[in-house]
N, C-alpha and C positions, 0 to 999 in steps of 0.2 A: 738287887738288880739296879744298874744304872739308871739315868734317866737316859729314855729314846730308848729303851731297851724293853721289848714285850716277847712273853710265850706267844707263840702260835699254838692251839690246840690240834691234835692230833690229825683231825682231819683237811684244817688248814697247811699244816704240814704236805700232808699229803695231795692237796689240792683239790679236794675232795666236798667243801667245806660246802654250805649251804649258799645259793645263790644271794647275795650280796651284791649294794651299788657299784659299776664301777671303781675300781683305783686309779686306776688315769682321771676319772672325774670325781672329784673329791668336791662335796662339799663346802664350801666358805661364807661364812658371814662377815667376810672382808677385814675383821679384824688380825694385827698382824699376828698374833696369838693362831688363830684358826686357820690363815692362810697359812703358817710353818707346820701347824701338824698337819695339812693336808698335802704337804711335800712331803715329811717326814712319813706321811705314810705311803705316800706313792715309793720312794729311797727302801721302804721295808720290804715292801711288797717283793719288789727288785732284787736286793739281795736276797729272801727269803725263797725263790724261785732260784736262785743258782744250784744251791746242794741239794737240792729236788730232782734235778733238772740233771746233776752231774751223778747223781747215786741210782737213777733211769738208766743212765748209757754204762755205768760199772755193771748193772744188773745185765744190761745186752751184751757183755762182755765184748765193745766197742771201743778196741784202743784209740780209736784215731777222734770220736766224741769225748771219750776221756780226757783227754790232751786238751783238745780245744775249749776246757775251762780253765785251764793254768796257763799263764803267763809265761816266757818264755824262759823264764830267769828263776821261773819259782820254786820251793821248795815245798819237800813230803816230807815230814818225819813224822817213823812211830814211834813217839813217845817211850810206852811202856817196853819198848825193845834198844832204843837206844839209835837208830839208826834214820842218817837223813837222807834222801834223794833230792840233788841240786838238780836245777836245769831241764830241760822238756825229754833231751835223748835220756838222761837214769832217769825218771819219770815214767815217762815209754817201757824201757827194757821190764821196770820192776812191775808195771801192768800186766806185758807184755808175758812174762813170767808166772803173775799171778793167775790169770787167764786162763793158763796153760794147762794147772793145776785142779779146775774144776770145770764141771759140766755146766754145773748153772750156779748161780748166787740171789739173792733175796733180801735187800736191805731193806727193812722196814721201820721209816723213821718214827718214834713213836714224841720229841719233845724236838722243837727248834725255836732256838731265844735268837734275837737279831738285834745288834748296836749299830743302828744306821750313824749316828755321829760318827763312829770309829768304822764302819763299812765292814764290820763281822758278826758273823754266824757261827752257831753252835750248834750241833745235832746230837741227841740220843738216837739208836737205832738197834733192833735186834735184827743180828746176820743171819742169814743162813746158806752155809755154801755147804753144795753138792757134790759128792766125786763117787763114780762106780753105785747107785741107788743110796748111799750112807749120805746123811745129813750130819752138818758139823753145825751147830748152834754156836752163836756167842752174843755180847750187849756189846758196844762199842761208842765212842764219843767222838766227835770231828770238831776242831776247830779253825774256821776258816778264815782268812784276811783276803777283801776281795777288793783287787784294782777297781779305778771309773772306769773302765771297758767292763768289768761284769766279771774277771778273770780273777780264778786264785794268784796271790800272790805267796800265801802261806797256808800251809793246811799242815793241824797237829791230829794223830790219830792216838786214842787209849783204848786201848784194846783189852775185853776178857778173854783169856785162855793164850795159848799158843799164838806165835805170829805168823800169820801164812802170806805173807806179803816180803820177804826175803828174797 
């Protein structure tokens, strides 16, 4: 693991996590050592909250929340299919698409490491999407490059099983 780079435990992931001091209000013993990890963790916290935040409104099958954490320019590829979506409109449509396909969805992040230096995240997650009462299981991996607005600018997905995102 890099340096700047930490697990979040499961239920920090999930946001869930045991009440803790603020992160907007970090801590300092004034030294510049302690003042930069108290940035650096406020920077974490922040990206750490995007694919939280962004895999809530995939669950609401919310194209239009969806969207509004990608950048307008940015791209989807899944990896283990080979296949990229540039731009917000193929973005949209393949949501748009994918949505369409089930009832409900269930991403439950179970590991997210964050590289505040570099402004990326990573997610394990087990899926579960729904169509007709049948549940479709899979584990999945996200990696995300997120702009200073908070926005994907890149997102890789690896995927177990079939691609239902076509």
């Amino acid at each position: 693991m890099q340096a700047g780079s930490r697990t979040l435990s499961a239920e920090e992931a999930l946001g869930s996590a045991p009440e803790r001091p603020s992160a907007s209000c970090p801590v300092s013993d004034g030294s510049e050592d302690s003042v930069a990890k108290a940035i650096s963790s406020d920077v974490r916290a922040e990206l750490a909250s995007v694919p939280r935040s962004y895999f809530a409104a995939v669950d609401r099958l919310d194209v239009d929340d969806v969207l509004s954490h990608f950048a307008d320019d940015a791209t989807l590829t899944v990896q283990t299919d080979g296949v990229t979506f540039t731009g917000a409109d193929e973005i949209r449509r393949m949501f748009t698409d994918f949505f369409a396909s089930w009832d409900a969805m269930v991403h439950d992040i179970t590991n997210l490491v964050v590289d505040d230096a570099e402004r990326r995240a990573a997610t394990e997650q087990r899926v579960t999407l729904t169509n007709g009462g049948t549940d479709t299981p899979m584990y999945n991996c996200n990696f995300f490059s997120i702009n200073d607005d908070g926005r994907f600018d890149r997102v890789i997905i690896w995927m177990d099983g079939n691609n239902p995102l076509r």
